[in-house]
Backbone as CSV, one residue per row, in Angstrom:
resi,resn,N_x,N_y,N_z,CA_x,CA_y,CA_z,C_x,C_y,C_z
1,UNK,-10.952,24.403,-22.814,-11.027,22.938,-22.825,-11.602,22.407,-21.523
2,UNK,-11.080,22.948,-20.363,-11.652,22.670,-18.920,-13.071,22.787,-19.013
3,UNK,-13.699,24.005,-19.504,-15.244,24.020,-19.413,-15.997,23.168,-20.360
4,UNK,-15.493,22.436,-21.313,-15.978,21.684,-21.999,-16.140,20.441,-21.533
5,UNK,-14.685,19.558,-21.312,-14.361,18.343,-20.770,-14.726,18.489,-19.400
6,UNK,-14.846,19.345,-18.401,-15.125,18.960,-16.921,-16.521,17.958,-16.491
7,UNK,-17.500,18.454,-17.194,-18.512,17.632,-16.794,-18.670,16.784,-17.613
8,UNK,-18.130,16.351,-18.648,-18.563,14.883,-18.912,-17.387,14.028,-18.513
9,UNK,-15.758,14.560,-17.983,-15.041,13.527,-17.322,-15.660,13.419,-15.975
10,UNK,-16.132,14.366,-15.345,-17.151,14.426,-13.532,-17.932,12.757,-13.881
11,UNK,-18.690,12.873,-15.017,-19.631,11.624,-14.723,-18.451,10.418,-15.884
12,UNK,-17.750,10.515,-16.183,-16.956,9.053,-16.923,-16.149,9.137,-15.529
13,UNK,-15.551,9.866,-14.888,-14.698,9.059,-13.911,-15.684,8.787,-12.424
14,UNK,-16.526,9.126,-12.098,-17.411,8.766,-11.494,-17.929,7.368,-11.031
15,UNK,-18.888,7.358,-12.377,-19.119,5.901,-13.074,-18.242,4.483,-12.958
16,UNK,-16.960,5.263,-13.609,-15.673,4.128,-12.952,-15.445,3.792,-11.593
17,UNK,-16.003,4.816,-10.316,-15.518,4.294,-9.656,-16.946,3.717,-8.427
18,UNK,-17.119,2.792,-7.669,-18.210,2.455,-6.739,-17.394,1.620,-5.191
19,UNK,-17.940,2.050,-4.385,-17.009,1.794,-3.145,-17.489,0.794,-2.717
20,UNK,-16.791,-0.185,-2.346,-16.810,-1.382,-1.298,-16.625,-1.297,0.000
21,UNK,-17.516,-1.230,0.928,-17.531,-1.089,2.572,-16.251,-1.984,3.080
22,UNK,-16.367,-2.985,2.273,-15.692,-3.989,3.009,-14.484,-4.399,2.812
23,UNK,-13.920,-4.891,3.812,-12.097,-5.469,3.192,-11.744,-6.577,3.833
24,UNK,-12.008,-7.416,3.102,-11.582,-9.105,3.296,-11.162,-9.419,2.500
25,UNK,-10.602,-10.421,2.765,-9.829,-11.683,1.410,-10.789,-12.661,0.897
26,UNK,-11.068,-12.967,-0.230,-11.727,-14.070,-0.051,-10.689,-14.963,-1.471
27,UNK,-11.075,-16.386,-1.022,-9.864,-16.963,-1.709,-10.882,-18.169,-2.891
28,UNK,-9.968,-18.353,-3.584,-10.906,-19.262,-4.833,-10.165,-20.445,-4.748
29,UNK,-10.639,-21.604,-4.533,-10.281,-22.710,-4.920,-9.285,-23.499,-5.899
30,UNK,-8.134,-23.830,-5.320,-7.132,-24.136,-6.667,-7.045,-25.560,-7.191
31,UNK,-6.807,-26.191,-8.098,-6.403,-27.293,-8.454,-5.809,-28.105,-7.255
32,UNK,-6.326,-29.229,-6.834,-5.200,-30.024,-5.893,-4.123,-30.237,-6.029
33,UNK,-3.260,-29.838,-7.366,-1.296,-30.163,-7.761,-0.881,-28.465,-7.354
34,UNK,-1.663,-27.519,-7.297,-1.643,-26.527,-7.630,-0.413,-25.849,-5.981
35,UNK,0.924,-25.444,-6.268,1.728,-25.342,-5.408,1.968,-23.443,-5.497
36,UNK,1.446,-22.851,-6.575,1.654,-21.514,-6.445,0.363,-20.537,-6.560
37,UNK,0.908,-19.244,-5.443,-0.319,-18.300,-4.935,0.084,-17.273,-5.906
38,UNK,-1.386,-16.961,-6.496,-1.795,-15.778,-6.972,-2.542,-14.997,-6.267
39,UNK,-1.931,-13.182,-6.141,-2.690,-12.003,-5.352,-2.919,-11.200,-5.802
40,UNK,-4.402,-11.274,-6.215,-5.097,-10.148,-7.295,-5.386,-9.299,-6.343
41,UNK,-4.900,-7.617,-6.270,-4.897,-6.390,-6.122,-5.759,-5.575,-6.916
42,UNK,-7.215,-5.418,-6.546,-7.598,-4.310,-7.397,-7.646,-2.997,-7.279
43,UNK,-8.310,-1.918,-8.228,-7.598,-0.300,-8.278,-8.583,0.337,-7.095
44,UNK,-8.241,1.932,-7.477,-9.006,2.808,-6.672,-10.537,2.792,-6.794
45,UNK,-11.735,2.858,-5.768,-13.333,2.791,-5.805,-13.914,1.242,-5.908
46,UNK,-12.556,0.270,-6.455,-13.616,-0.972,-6.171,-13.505,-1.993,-5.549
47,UNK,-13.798,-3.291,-5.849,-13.809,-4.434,-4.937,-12.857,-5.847,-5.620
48,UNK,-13.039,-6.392,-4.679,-12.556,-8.116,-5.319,-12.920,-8.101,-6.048
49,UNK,-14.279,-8.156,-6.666,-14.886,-8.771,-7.715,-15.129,-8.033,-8.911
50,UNK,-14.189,-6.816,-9.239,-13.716,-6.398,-10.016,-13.049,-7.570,-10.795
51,UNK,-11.932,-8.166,-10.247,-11.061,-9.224,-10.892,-11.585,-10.534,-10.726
52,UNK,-12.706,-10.434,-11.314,-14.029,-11.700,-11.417,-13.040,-13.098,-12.697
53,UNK,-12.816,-11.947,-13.661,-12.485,-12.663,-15.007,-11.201,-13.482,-15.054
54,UNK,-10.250,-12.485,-14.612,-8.504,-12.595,-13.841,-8.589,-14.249,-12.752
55,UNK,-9.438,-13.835,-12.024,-9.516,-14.544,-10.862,-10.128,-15.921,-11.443
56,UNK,-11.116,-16.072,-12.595,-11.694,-17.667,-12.785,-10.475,-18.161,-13.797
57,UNK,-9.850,-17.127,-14.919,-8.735,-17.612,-15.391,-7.733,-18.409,-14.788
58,UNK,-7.087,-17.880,-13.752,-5.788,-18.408,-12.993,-6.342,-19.743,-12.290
59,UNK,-8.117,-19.559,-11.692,-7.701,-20.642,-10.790,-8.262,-22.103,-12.075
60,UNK,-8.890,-21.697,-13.280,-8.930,-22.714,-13.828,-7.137,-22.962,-14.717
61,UNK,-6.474,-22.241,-14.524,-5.069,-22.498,-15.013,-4.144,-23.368,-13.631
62,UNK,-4.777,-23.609,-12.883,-4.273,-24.261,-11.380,-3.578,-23.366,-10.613
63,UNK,-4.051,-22.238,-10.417,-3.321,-21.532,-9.187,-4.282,-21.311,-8.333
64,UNK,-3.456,-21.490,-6.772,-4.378,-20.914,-5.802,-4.489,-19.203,-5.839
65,UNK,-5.671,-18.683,-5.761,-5.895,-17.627,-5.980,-6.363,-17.044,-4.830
66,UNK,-6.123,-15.694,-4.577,-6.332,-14.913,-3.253,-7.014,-13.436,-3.799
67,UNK,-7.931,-13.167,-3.488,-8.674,-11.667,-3.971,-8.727,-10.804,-2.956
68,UNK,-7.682,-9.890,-2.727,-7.591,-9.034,-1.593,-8.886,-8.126,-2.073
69,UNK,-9.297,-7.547,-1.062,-10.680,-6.204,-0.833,-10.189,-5.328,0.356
70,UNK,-9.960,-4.474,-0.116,-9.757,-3.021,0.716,-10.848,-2.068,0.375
71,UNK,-11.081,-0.776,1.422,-11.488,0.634,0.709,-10.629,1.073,0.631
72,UNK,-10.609,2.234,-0.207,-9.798,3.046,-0.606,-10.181,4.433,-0.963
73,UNK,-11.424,4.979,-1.000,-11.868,6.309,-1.675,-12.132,7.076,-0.743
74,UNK,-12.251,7.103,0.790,-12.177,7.949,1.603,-10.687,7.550,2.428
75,UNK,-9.312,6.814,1.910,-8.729,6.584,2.582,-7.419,7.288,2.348
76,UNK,-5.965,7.615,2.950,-5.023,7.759,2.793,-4.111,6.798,2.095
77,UNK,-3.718,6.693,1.286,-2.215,5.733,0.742,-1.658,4.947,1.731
78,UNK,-1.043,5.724,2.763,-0.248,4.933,4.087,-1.864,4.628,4.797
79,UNK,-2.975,4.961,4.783,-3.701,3.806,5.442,-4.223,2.846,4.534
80,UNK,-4.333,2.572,3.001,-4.378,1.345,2.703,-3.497,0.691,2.620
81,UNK,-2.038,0.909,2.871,-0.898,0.087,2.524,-1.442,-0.685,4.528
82,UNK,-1.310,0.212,4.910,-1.321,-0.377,6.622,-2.645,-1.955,6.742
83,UNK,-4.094,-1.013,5.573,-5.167,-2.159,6.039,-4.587,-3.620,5.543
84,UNK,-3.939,-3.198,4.180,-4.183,-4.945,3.528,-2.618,-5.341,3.934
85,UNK,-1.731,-5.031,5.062,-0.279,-5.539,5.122,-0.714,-6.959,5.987
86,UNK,-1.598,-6.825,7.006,-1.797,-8.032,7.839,-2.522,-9.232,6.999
87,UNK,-3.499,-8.804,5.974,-4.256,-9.612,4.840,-3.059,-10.165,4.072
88,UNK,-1.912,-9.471,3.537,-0.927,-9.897,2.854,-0.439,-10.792,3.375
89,UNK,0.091,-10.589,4.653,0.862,-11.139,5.075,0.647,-12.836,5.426
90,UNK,-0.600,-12.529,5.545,-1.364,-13.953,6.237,-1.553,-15.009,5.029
91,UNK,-1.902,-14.089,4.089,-1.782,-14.947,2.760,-0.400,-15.406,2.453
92,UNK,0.902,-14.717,2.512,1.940,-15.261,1.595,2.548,-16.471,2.824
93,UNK,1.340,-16.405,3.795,2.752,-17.216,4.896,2.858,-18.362,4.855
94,UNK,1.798,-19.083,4.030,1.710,-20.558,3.559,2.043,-20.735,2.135
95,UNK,2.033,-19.805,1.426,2.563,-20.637,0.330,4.018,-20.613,-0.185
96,UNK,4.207,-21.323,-1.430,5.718,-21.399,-1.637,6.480,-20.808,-2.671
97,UNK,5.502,-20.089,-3.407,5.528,-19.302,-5.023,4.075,-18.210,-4.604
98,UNK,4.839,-17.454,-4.210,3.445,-16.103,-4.606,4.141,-15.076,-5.508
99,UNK,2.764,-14.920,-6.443,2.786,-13.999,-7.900,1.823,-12.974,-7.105
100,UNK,2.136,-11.659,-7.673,0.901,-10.339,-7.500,0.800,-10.000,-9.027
101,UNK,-0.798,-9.877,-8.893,-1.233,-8.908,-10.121,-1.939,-7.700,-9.775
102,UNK,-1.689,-6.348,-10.034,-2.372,-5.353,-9.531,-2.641,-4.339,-10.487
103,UNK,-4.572,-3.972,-10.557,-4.742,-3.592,-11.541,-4.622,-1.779,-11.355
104,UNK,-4.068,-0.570,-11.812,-4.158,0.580,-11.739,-3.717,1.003,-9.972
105,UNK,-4.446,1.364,-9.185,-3.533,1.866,-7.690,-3.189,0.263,-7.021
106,UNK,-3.740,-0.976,-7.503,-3.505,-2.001,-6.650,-1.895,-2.061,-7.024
107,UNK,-1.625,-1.476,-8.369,-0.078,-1.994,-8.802,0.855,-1.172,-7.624
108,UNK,0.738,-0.237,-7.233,1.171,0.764,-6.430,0.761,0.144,-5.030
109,UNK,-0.332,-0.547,-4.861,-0.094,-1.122,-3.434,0.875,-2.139,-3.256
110,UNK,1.217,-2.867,-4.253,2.216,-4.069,-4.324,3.570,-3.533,-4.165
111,UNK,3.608,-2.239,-4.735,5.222,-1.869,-4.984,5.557,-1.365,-3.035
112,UNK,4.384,-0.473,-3.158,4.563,-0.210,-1.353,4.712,-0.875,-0.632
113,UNK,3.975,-2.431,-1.025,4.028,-3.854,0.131,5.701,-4.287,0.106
114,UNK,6.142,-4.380,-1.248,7.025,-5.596,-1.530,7.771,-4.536,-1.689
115,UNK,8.546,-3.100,-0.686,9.333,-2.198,-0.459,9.501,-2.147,1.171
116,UNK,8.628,-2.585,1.644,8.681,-2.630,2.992,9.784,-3.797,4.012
117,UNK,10.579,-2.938,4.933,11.179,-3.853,5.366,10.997,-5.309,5.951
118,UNK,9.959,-5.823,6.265,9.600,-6.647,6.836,8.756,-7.852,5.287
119,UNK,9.140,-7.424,4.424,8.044,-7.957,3.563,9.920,-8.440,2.270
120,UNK,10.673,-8.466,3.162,11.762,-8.947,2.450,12.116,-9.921,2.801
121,UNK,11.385,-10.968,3.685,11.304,-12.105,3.579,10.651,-12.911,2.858
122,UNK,9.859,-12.165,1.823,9.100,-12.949,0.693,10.261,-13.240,-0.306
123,UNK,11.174,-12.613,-0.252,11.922,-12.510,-2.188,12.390,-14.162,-1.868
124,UNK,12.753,-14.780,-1.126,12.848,-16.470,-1.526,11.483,-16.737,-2.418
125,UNK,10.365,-17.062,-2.178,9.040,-17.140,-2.223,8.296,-16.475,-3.910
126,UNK,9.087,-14.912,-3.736,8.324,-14.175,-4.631,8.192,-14.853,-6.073
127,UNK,7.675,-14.659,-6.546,7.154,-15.106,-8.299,7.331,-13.903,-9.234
128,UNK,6.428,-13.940,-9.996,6.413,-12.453,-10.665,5.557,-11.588,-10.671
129,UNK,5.341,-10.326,-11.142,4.366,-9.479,-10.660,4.106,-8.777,-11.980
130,UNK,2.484,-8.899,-12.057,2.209,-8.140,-13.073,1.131,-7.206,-12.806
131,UNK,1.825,-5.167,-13.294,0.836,-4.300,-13.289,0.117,-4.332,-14.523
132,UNK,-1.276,-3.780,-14.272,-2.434,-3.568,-15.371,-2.527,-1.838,-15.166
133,UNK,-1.911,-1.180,-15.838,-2.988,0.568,-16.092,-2.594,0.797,-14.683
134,UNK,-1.349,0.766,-14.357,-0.860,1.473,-12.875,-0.055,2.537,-13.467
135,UNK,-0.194,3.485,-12.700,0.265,4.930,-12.858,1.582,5.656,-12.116
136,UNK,2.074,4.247,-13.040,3.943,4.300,-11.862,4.243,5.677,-11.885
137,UNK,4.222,6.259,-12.703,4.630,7.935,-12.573,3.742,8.998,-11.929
138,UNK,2.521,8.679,-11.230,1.569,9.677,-11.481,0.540,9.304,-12.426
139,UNK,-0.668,10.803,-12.566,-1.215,10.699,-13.639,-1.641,11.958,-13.653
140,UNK,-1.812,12.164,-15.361,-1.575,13.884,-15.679,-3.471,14.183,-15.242
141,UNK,-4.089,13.256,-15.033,-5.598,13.578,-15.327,-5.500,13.752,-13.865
142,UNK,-4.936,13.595,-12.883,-5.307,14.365,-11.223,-4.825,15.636,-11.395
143,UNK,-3.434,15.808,-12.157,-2.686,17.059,-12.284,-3.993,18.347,-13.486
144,UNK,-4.883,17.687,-14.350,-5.628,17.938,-14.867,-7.002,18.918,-13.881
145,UNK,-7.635,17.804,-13.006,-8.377,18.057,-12.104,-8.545,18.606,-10.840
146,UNK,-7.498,18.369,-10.290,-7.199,18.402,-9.014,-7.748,19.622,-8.088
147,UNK,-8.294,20.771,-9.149,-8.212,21.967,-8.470,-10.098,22.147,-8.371
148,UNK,-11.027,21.201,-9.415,-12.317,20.906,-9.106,-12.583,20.404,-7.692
149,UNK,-13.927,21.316,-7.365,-14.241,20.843,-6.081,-14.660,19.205,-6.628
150,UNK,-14.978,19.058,-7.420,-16.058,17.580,-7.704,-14.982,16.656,-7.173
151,UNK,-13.891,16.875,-8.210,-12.536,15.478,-8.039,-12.445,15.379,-6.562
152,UNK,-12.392,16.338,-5.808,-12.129,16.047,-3.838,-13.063,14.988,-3.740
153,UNK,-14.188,14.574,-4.226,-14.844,13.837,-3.841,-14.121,12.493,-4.051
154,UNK,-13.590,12.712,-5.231,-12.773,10.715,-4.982,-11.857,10.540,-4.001
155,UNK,-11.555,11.557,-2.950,-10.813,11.264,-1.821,-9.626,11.574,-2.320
156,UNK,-8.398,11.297,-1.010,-7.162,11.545,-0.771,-6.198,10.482,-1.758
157,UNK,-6.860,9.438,-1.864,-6.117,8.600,-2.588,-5.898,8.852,-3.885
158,UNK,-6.736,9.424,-4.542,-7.129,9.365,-5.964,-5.808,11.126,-6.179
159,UNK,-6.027,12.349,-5.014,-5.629,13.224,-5.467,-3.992,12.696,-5.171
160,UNK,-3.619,11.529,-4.425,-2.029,11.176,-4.137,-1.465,10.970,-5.679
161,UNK,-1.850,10.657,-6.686,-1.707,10.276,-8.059,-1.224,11.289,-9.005
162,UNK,-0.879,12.088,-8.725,-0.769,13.353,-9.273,0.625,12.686,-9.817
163,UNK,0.814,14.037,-10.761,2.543,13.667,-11.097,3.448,14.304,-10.673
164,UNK,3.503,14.859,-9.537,4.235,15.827,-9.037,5.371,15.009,-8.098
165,UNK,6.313,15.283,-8.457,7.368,14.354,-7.726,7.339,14.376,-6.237
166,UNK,6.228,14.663,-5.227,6.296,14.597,-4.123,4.788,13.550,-4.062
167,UNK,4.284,13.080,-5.138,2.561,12.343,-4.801,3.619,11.233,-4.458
168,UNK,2.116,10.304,-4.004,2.517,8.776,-3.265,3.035,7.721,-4.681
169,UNK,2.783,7.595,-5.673,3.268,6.968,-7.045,5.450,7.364,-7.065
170,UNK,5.499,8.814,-6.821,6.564,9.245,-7.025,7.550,9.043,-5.870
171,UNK,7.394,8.836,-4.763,8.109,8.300,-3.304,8.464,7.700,-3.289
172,UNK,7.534,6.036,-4.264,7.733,4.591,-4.136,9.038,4.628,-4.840
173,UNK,10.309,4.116,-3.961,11.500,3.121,-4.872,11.338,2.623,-5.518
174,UNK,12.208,2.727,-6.614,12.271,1.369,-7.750,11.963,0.076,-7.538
175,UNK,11.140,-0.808,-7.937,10.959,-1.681,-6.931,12.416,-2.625,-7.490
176,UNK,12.729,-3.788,-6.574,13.785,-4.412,-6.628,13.556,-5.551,-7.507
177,UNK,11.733,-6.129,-7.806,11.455,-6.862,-8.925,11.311,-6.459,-9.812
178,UNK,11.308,-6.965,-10.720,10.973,-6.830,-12.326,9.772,-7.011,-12.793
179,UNK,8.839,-6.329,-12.835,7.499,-6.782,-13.217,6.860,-6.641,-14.674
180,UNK,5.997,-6.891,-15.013,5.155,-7.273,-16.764,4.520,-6.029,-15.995
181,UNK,4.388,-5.026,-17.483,3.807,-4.157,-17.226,2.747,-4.155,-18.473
182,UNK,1.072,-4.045,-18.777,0.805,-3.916,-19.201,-0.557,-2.606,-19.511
183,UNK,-0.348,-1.596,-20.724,-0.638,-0.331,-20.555,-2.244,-0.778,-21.833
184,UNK,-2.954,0.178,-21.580,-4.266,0.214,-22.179,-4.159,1.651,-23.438
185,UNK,-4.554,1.821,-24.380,-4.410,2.441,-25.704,-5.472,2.938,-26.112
186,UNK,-6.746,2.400,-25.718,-8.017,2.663,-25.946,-8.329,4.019,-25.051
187,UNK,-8.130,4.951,-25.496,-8.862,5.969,-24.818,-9.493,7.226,-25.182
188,UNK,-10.214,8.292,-24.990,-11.336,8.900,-25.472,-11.014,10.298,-25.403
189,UNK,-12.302,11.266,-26.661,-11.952,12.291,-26.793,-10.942,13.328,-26.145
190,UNK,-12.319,12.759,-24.704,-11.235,14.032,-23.663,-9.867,13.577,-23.497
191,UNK,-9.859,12.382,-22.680,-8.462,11.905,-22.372,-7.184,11.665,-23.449
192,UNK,-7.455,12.032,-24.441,-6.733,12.034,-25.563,-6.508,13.538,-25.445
193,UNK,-7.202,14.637,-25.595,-6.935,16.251,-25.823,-6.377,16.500,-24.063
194,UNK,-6.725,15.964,-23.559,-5.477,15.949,-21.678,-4.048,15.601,-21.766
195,UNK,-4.432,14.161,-22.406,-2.980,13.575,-22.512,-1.748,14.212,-23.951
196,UNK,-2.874,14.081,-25.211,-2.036,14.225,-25.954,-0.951,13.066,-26.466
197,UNK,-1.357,11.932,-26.112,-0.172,10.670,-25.957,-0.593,9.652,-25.749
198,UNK,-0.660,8.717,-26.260,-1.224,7.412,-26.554,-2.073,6.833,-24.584
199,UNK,-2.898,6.812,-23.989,-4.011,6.779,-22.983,-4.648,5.362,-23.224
200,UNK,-4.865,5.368,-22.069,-6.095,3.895,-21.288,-7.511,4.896,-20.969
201,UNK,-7.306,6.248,-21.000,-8.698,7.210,-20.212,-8.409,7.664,-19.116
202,UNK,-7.582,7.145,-18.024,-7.092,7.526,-17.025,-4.994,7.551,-16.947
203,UNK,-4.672,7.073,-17.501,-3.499,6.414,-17.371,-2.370,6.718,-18.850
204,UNK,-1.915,7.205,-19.126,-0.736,7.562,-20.071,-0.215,6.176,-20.154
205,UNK,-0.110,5.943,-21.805,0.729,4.351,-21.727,2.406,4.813,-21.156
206,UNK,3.015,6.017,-21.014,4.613,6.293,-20.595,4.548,6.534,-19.275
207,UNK,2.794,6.429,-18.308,3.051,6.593,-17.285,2.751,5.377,-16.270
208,UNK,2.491,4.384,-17.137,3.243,3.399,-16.406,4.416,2.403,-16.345
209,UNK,5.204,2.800,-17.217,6.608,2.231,-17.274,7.488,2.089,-15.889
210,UNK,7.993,1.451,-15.951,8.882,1.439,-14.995,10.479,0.749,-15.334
211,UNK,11.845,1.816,-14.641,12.822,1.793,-15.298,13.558,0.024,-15.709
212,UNK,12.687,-0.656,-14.925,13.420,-2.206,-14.382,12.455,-3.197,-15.000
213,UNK,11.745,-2.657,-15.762,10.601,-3.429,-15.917,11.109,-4.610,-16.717
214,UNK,10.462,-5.508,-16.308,10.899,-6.747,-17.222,10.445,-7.464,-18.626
215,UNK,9.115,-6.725,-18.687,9.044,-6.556,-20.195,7.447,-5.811,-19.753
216,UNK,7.067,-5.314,-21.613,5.914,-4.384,-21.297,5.018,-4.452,-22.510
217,UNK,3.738,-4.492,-22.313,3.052,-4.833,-23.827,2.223,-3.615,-23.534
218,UNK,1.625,-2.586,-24.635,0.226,-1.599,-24.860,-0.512,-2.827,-25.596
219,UNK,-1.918,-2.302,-25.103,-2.980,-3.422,-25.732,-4.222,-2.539,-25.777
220,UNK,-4.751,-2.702,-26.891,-6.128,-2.062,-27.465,-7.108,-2.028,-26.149
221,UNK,-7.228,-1.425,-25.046,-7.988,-1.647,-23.790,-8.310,-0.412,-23.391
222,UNK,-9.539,0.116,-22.738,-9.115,0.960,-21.840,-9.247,0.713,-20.274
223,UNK,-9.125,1.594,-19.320,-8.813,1.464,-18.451,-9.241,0.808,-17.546
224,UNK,-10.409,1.172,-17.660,-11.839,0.433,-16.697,-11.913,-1.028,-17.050
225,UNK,-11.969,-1.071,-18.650,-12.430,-2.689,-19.007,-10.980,-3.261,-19.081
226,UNK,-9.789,-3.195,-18.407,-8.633,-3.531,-18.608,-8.739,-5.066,-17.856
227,UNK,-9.551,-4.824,-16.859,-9.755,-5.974,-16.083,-10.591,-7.371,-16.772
228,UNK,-11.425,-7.207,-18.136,-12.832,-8.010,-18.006,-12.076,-8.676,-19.767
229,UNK,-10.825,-8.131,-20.284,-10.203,-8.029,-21.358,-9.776,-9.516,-21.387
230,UNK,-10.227,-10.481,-22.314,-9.930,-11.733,-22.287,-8.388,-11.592,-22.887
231,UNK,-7.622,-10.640,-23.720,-6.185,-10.824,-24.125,-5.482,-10.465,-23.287
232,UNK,-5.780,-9.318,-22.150,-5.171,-8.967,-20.755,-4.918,-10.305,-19.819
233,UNK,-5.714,-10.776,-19.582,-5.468,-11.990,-19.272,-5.033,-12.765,-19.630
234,UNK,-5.096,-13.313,-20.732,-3.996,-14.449,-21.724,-3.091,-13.637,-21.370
235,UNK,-2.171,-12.384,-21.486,-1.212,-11.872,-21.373,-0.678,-12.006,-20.079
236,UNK,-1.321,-11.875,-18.726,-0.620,-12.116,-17.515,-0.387,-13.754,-17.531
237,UNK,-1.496,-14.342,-17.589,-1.035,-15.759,-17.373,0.376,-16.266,-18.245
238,UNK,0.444,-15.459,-19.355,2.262,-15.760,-20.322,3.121,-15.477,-19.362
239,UNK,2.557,-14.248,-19.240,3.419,-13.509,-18.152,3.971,-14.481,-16.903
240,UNK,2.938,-14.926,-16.301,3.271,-15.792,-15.095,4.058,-16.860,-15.555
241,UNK,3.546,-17.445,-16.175,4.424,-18.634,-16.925,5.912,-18.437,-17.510
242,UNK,6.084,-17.511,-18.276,7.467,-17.168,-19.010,8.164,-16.452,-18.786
243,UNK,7.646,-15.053,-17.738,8.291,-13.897,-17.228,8.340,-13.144,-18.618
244,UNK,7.471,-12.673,-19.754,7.504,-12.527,-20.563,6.265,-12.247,-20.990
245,UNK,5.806,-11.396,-22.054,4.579,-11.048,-22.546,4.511,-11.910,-23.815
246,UNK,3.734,-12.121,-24.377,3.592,-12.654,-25.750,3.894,-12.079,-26.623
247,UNK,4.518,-11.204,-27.856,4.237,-10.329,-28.597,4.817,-11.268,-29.762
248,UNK,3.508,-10.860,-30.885,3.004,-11.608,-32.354,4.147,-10.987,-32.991
């Protein structure tokens, strides 16, 4: 199966991912009534403007919106939690309701942020938090790869994902919020004969559960387009609003 699936997951996970030099915030314009911050977190290889779609939703729903940008594909775990803590921080210090949404490793940067001692002065403040295709447990497709020279190329971050109860996914505490978790279903030959179990392509829908979670929807998505998904979005914004997913 390895010699079959290796080179055409080499160029599908590839493809998914393109690096951003840069790491700034840049912030979107909110409604003038608009009293609560939204902090879109995106995944491993890309940029702000990944959460292009996320980001015009909320701020035409009246939230002030904040688009963190980190690298991440030549970086360590504890050095992206370190780059975007001062970006975080600077953002939540004015407002009076901050929500995080984080799509795939951004969900895992939130849990690392909002675990940190100094970042427990937000829970007056905090809102709710919703992951997209985060890999609270790991993910079986690093445990899959891991031993290809190719995969070294997505860096340290990507091989922290593993499911081995010592990767950076498996360290993180329970977090103390309750977050909307929402998992992707759409996924493909290979990642179906890897997983064996309902998949986003990268992501097991049981591997992103989490024990506290406050509610959790699977949605026809996969992983990559989890972000550009006009019902993913209707779904966080419920989310933000009700602490609750929609389900028909």
């Amino acid at each position: 199966m390895r010699a079959i699936f290796s080179p055409i997951y080499a160029i599908v996970l590839l493809s998914f991912l393109w690096i951003n030099p840069t790491a700034t915030a840049s912030t979107t314009e909110a409604l003038p009534n608009s009293q609560q911050t939204v902090i879109l977190i995106h995944g491993l290889g890309r940029s702000g403007k990944a959460m292009w779609l996320l980001e015009s939703r909320l701020s035409r729903a009246g939230y002030s919106v904040i688009t963190l940008d980190y690298s991440s594909l030549r970086a360590e775990p504890d050095d992206i939690i370190e780059s975007v803590v001062e970006q975080l921080d600077e953002c939540c210090k004015h407002a009076s309701t901050v929500h995080f949404i984080g799509h795939s490793l951004g969900g895992l940067v939130i849990r690392a942020y909002l675990a940190q001692p100094e970042s427990q002065k937000l829970n007056e403040k905090l809102g709710r938090v919703v992951m997209m295709g985060t890999p609270n447990s790991g993910t079986q497709i690093v445990n899959h790869f891991q031993h290809y020279a190719w995969f070294h190329w997505l860096g340290p971050a990507t091989l922290s994902l593993s499911t081995d109860p010592t990767s950076f996914p498996n360290r993180l505490a329970t977090p103390s919020f309750q977050a909307g978790i929402i998992a992707g279903t759409n996924g493909w030959l290979a990642s179906n004969a890897i997983f064996n179990e309902p998949n986003d392509g990268l992501v097991a829908v049981a591997e992103t559960h989490l024990p506290n979670m406050a509610d959790f929807i699977a949605l026809d998505v996969s992983h990559s387009m989890m972000r550009y998904n006009k019902e993913v979005a209707s779904q966080t914004l419920y989310f933000l609003e009700h602490g609750r997913f929609y389900h028909q």
